[in-house]
Biopython code that builds the backbone (N, CA, C, O; Angstrom):
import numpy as np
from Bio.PDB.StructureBuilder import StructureBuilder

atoms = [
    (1, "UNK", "N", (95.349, 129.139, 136.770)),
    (1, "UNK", "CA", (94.566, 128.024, 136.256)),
    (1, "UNK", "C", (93.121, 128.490, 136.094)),
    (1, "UNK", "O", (92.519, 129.166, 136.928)),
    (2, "UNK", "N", (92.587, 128.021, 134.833)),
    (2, "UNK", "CA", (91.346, 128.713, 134.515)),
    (2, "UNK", "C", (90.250, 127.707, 135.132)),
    (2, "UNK", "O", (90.609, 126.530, 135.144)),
    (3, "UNK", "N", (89.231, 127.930, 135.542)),
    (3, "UNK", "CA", (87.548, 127.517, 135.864)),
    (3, "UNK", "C", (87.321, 126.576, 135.133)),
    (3, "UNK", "O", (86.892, 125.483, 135.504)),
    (4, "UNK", "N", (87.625, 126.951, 133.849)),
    (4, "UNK", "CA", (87.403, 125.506, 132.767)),
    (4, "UNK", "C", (88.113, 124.155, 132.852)),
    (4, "UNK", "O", (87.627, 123.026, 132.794)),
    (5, "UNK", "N", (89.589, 124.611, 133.030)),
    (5, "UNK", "CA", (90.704, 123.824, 133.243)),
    (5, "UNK", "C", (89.922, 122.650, 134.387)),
    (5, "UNK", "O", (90.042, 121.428, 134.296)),
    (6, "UNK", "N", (89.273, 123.242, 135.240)),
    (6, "UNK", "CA", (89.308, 122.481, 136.672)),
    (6, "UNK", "C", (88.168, 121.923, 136.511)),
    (6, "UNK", "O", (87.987, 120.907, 137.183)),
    (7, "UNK", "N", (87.073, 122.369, 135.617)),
    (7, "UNK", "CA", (85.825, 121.858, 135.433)),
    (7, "UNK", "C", (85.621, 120.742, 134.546)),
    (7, "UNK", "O", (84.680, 119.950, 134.495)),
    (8, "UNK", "N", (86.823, 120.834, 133.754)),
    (8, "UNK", "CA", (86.925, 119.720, 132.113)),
    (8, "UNK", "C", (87.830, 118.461, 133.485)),
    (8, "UNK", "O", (87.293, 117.363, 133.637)),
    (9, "UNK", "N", (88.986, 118.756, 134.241)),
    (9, "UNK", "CA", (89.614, 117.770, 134.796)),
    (9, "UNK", "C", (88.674, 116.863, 135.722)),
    (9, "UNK", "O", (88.875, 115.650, 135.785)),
    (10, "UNK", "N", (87.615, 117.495, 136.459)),
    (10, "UNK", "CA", (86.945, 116.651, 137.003)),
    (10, "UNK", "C", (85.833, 115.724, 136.716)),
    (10, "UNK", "O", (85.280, 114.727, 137.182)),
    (11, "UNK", "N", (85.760, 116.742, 135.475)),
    (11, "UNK", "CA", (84.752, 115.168, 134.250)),
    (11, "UNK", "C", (85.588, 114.255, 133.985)),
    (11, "UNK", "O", (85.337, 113.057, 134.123)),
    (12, "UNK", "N", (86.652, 114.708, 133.585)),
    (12, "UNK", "CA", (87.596, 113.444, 132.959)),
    (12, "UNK", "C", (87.978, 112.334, 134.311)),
    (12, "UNK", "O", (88.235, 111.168, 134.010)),
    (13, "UNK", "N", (88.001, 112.756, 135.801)),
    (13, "UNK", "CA", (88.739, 112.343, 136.540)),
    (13, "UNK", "C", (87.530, 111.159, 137.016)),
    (13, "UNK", "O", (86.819, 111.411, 137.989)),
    (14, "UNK", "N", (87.393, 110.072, 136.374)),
    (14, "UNK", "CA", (86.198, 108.748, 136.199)),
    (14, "UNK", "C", (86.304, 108.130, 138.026)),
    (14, "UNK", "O", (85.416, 108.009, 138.870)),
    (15, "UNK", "N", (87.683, 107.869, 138.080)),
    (15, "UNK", "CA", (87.471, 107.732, 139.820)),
    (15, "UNK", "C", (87.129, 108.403, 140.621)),
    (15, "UNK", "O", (86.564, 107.890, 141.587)),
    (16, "UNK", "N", (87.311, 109.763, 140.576)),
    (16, "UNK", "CA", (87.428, 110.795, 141.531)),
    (16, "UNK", "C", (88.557, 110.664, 142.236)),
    (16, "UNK", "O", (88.295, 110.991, 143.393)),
    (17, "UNK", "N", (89.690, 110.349, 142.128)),
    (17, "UNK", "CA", (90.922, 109.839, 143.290)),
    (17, "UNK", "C", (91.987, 111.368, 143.053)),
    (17, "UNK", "O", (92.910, 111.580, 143.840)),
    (18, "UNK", "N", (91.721, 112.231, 142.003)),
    (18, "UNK", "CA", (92.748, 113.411, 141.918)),
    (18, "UNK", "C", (93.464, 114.026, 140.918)),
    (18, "UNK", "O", (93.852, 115.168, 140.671)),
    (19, "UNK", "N", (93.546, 112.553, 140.236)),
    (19, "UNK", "CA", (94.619, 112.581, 139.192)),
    (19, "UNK", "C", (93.878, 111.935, 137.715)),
    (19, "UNK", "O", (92.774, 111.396, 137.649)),
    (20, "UNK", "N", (94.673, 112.129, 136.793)),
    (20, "UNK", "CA", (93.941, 111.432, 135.371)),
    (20, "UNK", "C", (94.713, 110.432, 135.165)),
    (20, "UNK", "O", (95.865, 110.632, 135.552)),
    (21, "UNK", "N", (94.442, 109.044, 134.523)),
    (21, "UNK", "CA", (95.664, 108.589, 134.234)),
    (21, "UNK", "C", (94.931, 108.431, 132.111)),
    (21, "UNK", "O", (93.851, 108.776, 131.632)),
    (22, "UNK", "N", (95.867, 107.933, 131.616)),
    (22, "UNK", "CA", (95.710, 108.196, 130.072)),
    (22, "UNK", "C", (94.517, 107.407, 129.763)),
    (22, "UNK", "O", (93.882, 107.648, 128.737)),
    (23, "UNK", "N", (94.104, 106.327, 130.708)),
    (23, "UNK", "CA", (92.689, 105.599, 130.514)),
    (23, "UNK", "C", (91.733, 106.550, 130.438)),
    (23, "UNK", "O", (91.281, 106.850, 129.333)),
    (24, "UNK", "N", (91.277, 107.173, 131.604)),
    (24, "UNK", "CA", (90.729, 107.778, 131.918)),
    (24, "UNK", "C", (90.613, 109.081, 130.781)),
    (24, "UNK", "O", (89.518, 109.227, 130.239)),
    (25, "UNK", "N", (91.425, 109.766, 130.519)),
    (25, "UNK", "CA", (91.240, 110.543, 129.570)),
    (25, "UNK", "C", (90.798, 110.350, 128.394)),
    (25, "UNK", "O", (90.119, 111.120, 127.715)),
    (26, "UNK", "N", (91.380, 108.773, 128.003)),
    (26, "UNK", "CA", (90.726, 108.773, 126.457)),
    (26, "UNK", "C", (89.220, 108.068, 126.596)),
    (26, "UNK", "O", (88.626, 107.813, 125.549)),
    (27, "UNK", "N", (88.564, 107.732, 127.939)),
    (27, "UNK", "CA", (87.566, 107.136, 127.773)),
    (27, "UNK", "C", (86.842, 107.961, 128.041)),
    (27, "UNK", "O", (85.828, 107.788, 127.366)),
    (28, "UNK", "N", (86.721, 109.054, 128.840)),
    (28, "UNK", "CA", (85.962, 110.440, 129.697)),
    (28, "UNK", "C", (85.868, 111.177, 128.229)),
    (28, "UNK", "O", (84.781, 111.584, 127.819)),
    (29, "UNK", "N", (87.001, 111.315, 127.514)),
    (29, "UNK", "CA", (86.777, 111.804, 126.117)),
    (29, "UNK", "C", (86.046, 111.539, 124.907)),
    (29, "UNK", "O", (85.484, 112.319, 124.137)),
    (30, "UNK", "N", (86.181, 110.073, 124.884)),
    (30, "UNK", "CA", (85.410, 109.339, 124.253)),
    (30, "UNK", "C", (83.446, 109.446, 124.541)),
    (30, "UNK", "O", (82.438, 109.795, 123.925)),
    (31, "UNK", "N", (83.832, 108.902, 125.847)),
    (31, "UNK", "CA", (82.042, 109.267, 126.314)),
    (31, "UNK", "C", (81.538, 110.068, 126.999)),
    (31, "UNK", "O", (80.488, 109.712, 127.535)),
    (32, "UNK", "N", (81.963, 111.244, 127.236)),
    (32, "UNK", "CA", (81.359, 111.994, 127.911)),
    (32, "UNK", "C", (81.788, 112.935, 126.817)),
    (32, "UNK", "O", (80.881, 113.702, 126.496)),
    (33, "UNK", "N", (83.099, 113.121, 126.044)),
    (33, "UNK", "CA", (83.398, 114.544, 125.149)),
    (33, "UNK", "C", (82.165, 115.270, 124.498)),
    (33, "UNK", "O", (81.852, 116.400, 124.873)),
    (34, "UNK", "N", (81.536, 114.668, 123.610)),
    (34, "UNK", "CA", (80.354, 115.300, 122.891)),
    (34, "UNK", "C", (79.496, 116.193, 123.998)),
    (34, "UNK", "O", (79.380, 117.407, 123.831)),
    (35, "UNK", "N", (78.927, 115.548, 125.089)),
    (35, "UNK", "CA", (78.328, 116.456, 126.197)),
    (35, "UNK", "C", (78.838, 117.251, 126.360)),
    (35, "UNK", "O", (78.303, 118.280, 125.946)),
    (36, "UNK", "N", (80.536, 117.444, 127.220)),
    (36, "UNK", "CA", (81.018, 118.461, 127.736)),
    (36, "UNK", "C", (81.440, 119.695, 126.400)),
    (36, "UNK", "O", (81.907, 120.832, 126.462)),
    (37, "UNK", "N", (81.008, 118.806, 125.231)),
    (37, "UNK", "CA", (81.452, 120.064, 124.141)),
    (37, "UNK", "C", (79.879, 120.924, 124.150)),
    (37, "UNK", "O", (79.733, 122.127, 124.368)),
    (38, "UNK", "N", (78.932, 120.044, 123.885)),
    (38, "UNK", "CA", (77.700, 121.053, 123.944)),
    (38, "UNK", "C", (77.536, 122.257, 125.049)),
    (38, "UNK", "O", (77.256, 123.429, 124.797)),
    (39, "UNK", "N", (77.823, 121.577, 126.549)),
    (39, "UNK", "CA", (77.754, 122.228, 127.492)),
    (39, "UNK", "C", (78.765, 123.468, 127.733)),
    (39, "UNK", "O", (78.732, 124.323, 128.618)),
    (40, "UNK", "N", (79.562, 123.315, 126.794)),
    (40, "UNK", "CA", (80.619, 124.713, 126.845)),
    (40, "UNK", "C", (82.011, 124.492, 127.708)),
    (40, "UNK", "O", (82.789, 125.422, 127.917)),
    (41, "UNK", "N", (82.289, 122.758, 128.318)),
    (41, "UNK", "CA", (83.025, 122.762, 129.592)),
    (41, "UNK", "C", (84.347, 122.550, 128.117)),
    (41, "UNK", "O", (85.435, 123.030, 128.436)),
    (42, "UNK", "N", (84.325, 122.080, 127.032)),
    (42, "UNK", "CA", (85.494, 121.840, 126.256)),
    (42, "UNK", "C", (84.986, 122.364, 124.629)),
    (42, "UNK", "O", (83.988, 121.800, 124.181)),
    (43, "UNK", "N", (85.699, 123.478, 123.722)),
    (43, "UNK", "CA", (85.424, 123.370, 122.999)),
    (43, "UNK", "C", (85.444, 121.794, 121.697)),
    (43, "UNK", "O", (86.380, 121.003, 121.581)),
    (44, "UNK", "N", (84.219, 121.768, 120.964)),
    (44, "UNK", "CA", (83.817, 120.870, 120.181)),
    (44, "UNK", "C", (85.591, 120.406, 119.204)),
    (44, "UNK", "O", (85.672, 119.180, 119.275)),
    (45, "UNK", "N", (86.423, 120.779, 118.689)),
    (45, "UNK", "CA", (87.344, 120.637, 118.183)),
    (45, "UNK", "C", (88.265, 119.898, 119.060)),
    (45, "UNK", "O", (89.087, 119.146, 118.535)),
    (46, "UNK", "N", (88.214, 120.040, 120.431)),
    (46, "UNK", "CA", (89.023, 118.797, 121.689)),
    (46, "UNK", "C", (88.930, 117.773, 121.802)),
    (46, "UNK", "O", (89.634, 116.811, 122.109)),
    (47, "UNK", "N", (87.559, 118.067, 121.415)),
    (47, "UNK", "CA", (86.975, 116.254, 121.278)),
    (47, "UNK", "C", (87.489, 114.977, 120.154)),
    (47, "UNK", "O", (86.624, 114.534, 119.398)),
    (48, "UNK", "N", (88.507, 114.571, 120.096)),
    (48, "UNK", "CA", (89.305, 114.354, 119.173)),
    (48, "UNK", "C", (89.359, 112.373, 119.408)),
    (48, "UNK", "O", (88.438, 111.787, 119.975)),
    (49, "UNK", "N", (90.233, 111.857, 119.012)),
    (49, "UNK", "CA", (89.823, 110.378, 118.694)),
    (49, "UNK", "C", (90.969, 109.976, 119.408)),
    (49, "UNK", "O", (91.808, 110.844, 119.648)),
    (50, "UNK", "N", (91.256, 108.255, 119.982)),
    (50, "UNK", "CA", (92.160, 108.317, 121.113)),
    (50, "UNK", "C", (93.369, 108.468, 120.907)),
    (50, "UNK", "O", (94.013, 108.272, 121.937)),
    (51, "UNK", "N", (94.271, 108.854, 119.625)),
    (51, "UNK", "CA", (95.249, 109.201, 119.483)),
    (51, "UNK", "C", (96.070, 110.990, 119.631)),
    (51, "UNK", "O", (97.243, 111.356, 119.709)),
    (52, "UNK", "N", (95.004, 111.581, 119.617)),
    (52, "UNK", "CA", (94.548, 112.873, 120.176)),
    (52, "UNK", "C", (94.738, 112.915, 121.362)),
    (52, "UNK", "O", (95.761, 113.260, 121.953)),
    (53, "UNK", "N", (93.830, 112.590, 121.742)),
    (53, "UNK", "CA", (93.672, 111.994, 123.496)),
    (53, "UNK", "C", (94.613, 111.872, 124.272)),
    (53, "UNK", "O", (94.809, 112.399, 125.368)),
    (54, "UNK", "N", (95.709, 110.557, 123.196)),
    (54, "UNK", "CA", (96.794, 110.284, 124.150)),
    (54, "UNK", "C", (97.872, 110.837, 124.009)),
    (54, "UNK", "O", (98.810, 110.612, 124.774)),
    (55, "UNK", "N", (97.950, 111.723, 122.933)),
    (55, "UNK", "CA", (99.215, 113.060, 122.616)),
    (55, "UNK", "C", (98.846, 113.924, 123.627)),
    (55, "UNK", "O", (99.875, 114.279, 124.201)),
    (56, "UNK", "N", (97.593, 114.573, 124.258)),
    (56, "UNK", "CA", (97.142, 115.496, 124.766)),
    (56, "UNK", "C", (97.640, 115.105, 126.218)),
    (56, "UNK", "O", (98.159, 115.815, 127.079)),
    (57, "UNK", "N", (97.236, 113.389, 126.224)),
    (57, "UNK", "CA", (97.826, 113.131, 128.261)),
    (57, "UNK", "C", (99.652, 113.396, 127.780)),
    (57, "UNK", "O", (100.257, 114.254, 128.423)),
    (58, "UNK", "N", (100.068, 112.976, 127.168)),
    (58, "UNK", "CA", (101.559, 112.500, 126.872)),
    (58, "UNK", "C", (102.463, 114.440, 126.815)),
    (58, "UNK", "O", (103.643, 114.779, 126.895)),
    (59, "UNK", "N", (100.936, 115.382, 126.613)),
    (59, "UNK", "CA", (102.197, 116.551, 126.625)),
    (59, "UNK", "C", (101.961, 117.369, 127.849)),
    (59, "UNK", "O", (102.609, 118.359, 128.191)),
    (60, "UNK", "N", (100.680, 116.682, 128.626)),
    (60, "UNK", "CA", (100.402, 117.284, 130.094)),
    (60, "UNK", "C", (101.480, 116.774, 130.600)),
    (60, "UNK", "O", (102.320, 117.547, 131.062)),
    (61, "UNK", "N", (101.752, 115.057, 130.636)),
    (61, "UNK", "CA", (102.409, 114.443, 131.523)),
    (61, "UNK", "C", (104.106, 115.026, 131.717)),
    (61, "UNK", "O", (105.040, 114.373, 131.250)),
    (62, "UNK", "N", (104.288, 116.149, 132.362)),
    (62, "UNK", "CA", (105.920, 116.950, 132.349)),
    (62, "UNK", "C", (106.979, 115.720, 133.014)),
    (62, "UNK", "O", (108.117, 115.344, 132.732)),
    (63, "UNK", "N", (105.801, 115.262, 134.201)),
    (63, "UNK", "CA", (107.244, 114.665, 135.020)),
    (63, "UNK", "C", (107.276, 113.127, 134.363)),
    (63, "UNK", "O", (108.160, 112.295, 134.569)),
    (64, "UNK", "N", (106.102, 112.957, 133.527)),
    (64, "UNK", "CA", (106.735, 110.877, 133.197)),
    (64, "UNK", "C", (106.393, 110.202, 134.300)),
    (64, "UNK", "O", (107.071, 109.212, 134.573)),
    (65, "UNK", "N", (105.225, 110.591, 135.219)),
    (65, "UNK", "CA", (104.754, 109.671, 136.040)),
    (65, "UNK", "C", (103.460, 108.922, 135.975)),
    (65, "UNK", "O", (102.954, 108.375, 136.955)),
    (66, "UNK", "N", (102.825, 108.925, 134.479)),
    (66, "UNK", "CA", (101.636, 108.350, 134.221)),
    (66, "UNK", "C", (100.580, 108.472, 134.488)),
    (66, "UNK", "O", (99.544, 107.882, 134.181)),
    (67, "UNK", "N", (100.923, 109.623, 135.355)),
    (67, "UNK", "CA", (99.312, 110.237, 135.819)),
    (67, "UNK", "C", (99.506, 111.823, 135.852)),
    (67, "UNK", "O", (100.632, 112.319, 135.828)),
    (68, "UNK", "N", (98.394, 112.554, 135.907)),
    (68, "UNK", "CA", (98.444, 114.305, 135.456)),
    (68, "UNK", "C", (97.871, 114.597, 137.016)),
    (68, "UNK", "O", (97.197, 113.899, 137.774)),
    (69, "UNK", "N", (98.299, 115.596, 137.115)),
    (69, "UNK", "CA", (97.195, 116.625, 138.103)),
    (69, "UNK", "C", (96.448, 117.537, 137.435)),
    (69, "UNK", "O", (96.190, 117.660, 136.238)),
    (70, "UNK", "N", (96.152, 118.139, 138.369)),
    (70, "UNK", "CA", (95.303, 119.405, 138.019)),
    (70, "UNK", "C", (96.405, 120.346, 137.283)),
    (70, "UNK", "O", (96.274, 120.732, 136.122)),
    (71, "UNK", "N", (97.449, 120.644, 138.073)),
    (71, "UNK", "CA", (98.275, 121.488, 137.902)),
    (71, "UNK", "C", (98.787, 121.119, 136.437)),
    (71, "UNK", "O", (98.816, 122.142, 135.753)),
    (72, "UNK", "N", (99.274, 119.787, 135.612)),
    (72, "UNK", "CA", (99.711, 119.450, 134.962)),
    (72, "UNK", "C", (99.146, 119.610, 133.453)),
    (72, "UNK", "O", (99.747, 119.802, 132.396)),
    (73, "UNK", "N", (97.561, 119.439, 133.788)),
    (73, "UNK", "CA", (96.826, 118.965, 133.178)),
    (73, "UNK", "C", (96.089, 121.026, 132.879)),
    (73, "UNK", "O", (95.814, 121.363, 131.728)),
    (74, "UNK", "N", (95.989, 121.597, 133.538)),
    (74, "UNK", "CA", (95.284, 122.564, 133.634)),
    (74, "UNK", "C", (96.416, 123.565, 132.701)),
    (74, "UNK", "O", (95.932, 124.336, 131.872)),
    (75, "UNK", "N", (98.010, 123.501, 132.896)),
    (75, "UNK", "CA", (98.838, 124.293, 131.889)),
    (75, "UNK", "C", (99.106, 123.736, 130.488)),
    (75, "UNK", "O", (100.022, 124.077, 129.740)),
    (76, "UNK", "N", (98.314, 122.972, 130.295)),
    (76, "UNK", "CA", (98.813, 122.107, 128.651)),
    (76, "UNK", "C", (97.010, 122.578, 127.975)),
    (76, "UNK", "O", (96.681, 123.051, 126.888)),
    (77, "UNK", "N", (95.962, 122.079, 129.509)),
    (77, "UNK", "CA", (94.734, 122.609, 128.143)),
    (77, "UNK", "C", (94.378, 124.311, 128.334)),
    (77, "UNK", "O", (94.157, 124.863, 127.256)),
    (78, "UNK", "N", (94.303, 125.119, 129.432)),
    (78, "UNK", "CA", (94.665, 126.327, 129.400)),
    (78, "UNK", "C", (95.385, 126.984, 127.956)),
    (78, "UNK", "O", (95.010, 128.047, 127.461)),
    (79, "UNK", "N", (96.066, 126.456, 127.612)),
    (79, "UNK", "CA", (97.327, 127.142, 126.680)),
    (79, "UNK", "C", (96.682, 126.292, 125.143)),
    (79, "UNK", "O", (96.601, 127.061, 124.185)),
    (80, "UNK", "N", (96.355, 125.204, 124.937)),
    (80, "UNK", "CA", (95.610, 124.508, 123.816)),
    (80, "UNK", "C", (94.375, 125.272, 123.418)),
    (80, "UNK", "O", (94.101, 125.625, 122.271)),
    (81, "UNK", "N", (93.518, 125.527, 124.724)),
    (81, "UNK", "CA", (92.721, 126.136, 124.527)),
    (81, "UNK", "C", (92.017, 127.371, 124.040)),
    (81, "UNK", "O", (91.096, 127.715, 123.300)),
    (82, "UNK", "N", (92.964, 127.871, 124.871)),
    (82, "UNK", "CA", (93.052, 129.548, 124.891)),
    (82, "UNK", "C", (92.187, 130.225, 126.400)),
    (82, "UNK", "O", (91.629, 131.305, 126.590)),
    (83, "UNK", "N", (92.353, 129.295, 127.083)),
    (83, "UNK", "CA", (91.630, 129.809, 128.363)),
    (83, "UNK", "C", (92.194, 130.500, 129.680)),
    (83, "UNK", "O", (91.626, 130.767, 130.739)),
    (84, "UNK", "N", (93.845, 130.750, 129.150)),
    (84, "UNK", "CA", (94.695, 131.610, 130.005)),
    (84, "UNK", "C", (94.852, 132.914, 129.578)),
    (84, "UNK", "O", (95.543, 133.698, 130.230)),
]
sb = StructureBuilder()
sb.init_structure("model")
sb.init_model(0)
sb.init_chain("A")
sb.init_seg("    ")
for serial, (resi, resn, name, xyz) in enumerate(atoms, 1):
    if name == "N":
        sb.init_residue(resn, " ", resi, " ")
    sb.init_atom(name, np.array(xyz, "f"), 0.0, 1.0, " ", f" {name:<3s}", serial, name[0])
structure = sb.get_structure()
C-alpha cells in the first residue's frame, strides 16, 4: 500500500472513525478534491463528479459491506492511479 493511498484515505475519511462510507467519498471529493489535487495527495483527473465517485467507492467496495478500509480502498486507487 502506497503513502498516497493512506494519505488521500484520511482526507476522505470526514469522521475519522476508519472507514469511508460512499457519503463521505463523494463529499471529501467534492470539497476538498481540488485542494488535495493541487497539493499532489490525488492526481487532478480523480477529481471527478459524484458518479465517478460512486463507481470508484462501488469498485473498492470487494466485500458489499458499504464501507471501504484502508486495505480496500488503497488496492483499487493504488492500481487507478499508478501508485503501486
Amino acid at each position: 500500500m502506497s503513502d498516497k493511498a493512506r494519505r488521500l484515505f484520511e482526507a476522505l475519511d470526514l469522521d475519522h472513525d476508519g472507514v469511508l462510507t460512499r457519503e463521505e467519498v463523494i463529499v471529501a471529493l467534492r470539497t476538498k478534491g481540488p485542494s488535495l489535487a493541487a497539493s499532489g495527495v490525488v492526481p487532478i483527473w480523480g477529481v471527478q463528479d459524484v458518479e465517478a465517485s460512486s463507481a470508484l467507492f462501488d469498485t473498492a467496495d470487494q466485500n458489499g459491506d458499504e464501507v471501504l478500509t484502508l486495505e480496500e480502498f488503497a488496492a483499487v486507487v493504488d492500481r487507478r492511479f499508478g501508485w503501486s
